[in-house]
C-alpha positions as CSV (number, residue, x, y, z in Angstrom):
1,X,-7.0,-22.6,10.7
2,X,-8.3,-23.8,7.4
3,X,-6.4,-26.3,5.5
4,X,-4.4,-25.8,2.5
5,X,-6.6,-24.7,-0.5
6,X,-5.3,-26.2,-3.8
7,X,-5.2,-23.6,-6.8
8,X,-3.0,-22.2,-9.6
9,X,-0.6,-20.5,-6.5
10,X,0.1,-23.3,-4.8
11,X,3.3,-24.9,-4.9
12,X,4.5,-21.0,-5.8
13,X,6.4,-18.7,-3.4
14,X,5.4,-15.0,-2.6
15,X,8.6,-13.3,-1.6
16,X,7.8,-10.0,0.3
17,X,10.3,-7.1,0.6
18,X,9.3,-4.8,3.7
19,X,11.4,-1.2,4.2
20,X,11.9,-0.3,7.0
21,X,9.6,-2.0,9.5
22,X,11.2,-0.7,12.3
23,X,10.7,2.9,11.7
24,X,7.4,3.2,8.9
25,X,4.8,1.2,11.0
26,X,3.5,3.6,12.9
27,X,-0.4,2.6,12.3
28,X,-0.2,-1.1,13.2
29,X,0.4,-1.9,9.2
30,X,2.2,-5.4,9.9
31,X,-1.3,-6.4,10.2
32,X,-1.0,-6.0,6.5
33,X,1.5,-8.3,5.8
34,X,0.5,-11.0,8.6
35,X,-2.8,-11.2,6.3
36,X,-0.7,-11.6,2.9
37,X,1.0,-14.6,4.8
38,X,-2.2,-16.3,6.3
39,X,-3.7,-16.2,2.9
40,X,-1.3,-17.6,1.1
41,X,-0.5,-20.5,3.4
42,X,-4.1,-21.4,3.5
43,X,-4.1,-21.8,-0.6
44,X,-0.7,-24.0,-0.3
45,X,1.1,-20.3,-1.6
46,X,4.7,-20.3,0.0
47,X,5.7,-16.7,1.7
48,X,9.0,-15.6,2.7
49,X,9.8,-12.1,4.1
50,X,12.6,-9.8,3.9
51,X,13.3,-6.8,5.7
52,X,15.5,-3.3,4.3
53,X,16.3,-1.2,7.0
54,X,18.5,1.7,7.0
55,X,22.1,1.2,5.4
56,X,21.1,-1.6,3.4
57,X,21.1,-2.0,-0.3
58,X,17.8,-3.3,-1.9
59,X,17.7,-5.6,-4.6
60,X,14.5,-4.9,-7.1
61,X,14.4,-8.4,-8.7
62,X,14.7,-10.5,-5.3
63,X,10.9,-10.0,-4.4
64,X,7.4,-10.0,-5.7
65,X,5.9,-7.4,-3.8
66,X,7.6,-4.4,-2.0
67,X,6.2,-2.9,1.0
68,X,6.6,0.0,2.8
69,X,4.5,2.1,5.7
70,X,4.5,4.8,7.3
71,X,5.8,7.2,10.2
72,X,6.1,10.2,12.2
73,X,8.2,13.0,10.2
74,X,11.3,12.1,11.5
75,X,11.6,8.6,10.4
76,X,10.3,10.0,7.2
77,X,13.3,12.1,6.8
78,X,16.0,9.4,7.8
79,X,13.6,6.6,5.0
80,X,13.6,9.4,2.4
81,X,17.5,10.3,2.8
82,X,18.4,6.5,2.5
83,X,15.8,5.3,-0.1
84,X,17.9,8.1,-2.3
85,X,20.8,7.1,-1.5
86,X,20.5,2.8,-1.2
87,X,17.5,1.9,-2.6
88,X,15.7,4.2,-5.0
89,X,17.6,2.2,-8.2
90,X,16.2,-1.1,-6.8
91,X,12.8,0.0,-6.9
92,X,12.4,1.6,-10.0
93,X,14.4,-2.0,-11.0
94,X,10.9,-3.7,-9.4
95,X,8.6,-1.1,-10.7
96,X,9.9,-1.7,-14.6
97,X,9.5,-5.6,-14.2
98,X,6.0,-5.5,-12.8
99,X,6.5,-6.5,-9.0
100,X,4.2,-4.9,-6.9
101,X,5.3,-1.6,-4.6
102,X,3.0,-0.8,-2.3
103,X,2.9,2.7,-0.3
104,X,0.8,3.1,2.9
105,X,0.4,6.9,4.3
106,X,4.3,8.2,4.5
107,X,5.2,5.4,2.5
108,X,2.8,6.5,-0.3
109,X,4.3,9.9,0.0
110,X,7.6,9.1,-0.7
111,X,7.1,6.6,-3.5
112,X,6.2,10.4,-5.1
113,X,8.2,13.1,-6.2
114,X,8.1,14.9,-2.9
115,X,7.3,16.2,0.3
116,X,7.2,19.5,1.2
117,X,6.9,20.7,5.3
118,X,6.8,24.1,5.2
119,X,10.6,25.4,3.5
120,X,11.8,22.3,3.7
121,X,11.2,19.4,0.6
122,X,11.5,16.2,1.3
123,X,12.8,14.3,-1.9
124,X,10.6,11.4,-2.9
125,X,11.9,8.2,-5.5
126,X,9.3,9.3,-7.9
127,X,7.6,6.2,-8.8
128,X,4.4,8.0,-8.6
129,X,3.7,11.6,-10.3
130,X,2.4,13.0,-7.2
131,X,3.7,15.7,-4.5
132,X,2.4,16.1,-1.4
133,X,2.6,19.1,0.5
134,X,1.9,19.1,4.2
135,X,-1.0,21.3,5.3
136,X,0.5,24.8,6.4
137,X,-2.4,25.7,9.5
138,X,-1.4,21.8,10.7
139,X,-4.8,20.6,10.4
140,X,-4.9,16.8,9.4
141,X,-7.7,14.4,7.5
142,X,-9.1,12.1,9.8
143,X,-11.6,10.1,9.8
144,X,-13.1,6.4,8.0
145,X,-12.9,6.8,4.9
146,X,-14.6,4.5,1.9
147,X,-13.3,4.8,-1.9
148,X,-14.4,3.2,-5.1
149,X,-11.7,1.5,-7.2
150,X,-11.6,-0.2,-10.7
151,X,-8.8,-2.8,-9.8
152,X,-10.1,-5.7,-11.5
153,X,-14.3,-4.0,-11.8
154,X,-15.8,-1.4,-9.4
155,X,-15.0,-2.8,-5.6
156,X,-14.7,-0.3,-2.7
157,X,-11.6,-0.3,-0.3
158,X,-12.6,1.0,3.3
159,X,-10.0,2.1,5.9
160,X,-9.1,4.8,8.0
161,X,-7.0,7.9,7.3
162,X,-4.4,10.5,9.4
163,X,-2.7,12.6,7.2
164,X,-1.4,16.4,7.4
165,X,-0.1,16.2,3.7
166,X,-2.2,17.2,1.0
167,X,-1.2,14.8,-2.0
168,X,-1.7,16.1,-5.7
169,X,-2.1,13.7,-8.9
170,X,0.4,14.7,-12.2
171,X,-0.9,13.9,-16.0
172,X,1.4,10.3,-15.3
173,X,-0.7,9.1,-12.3
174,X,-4.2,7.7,-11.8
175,X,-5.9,8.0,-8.6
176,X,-6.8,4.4,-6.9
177,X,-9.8,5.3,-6.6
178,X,-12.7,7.7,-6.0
179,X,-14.0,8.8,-2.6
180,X,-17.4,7.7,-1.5
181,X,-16.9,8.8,2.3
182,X,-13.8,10.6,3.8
183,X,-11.2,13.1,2.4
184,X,-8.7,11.5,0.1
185,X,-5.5,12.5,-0.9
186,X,-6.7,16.9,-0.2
187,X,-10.2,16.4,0.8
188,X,-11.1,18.6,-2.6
189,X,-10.2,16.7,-5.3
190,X,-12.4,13.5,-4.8
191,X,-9.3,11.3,-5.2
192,X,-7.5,8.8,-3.1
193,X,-4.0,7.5,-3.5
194,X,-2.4,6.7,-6.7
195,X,-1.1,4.3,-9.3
196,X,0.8,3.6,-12.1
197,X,1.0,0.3,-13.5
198,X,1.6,-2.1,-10.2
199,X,3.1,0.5,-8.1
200,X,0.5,2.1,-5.6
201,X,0.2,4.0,-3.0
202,X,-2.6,5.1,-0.5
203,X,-3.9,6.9,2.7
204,X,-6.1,3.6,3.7
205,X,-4.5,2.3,7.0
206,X,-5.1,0.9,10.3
207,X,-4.7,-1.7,8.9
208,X,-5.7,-2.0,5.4
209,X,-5.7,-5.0,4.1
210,X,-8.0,-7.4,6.9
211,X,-10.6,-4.7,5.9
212,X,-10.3,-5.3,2.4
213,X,-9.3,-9.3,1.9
214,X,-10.5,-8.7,-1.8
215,X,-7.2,-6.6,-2.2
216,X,-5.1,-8.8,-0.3
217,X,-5.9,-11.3,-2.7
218,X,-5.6,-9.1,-5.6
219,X,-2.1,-7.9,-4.7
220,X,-1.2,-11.7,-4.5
221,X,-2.7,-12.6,-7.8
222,X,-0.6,-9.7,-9.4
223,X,2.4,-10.4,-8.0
224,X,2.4,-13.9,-8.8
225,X,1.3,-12.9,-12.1
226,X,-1.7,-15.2,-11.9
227,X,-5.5,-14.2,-12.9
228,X,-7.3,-13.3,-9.1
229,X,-9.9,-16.0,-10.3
230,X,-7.0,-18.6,-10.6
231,X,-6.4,-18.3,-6.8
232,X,-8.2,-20.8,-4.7
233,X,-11.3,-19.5,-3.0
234,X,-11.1,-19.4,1.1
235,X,-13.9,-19.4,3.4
236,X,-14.0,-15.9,4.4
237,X,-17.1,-15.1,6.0
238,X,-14.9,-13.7,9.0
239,X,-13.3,-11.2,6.2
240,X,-16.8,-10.2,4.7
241,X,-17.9,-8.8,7.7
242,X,-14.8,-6.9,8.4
243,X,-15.7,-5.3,5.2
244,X,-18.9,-4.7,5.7
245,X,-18.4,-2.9,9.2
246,X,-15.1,-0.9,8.0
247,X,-18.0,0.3,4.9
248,X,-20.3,0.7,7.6
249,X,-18.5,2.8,10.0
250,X,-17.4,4.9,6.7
251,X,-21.0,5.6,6.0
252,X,-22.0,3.1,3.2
């Protein structure tokens, strides 16, 4: 493990919110936060982790960064149901303050407006001016996918995406980024995932984030409010060529 890496971070705390990470972590996305915490231990970054399961209120100015995965349908329902009902005012509380909310997969989905399976619609918090409606012949985007985003210059995020929802973009949203390889949020558009100021949200699992360290490090940096170039650099040949073989299995 490398030692402690002075920089503008360290000394500072990262304080990590994740919702429901019993039920909305169906793709193995803990890796996610698992590579938040190594990274900000090796730059001397405290981290300290919260979870908000089912029942439980959520406070929107107790964290920096607010995560939340995805599932199967059913956990989707019971996480939309009380994310209406105990936590949708706490993160549009976050959201307005600038800490970071980040979707993955069914997560992204219901940081939107909605979710529609067949007759039914699945109410979202509406973070994100999207809706996502789920494909009615069942067939699902699958496959490595590659995308090009401008968070902080032109840098491409590589993952892998499952999804049966088809996820349209209102005139308040900006995709994350555009495809290079893959489907995106319909497989027409040429769009992937969404933003709006630091809330986000995208398809990209499996995990994400030890296939991208750049955006590990960039989700740090913002919700810290620190410049990305403020945080100590790590020796991170390991995570290069993770990137390089998740852009290479993509087709780049």
């Amino acid at each position: 493990m490398p030692e402690p890496n002075n920089g503008a971070g360290a000394g500072r705390e990262l304080r990590v919110c994740a919702l429901y990470p019993d039920l909305m972590n169906i793709y193995a996305d803990r890796g996610n936060l698992l590579l938040l915490e190594r990274r900000c231990a090796w730059r001397g970054i405290g981290f300290t982790i919260t979870a908000s399961g089912l029942g439980e209120p959520l406070d929107g100015a107790a964290h920096d960064l607010y995560y939340l995965g995805g599932g199967q349908d059913r956990d989707q329902r019971l996480c939309a149901e009380d994310l209406l009902a105990q936590k949708r005012d706490g993160l549009v509380e976050a959201a307005r303050r600038g800490a970071v909310v980040l979707g993955i997969c069914g997560g992204y989905q219901l940081l939107g407006h909605s979710y529609t399976l067949g007759e039914e619609e699945i109410e979202g918090v509406g973070l994100l001016d999207v809706r996502t409606v789920r494909a009615r012949n069942g067939e699902r985007l699958i496959g490595n996918v590659a995308i090009e985003t401008q968070l902080g210059g032109a840098r491409v995020l590589a993952g892998f995406e499952n999804h049966g929802g088809r996820t349209s973009l209102g005139p308040e949203a900006e995709p994350l980024g555009r495809v290079l390889r893959g489907h995106g949020n319909d497989g027409r558009s040429g769009f992937e995932g969404a933003r709006a100021g630091n809330t986000l949200g995208t398809y990209l699992h499996g995990p994400l984030l030890p296939k991208n360290a750049w955006f590990a490090d960039w989700l740090i940096a913002q919700a810290l409010k620190l410049e990305e170039r403020e945080l100590a650099p790590l020796e991170d040949e390991l995570e290069r060529r993770a990137h390089a073989e998740a852009r290479r299995v993509a087709g780049l």
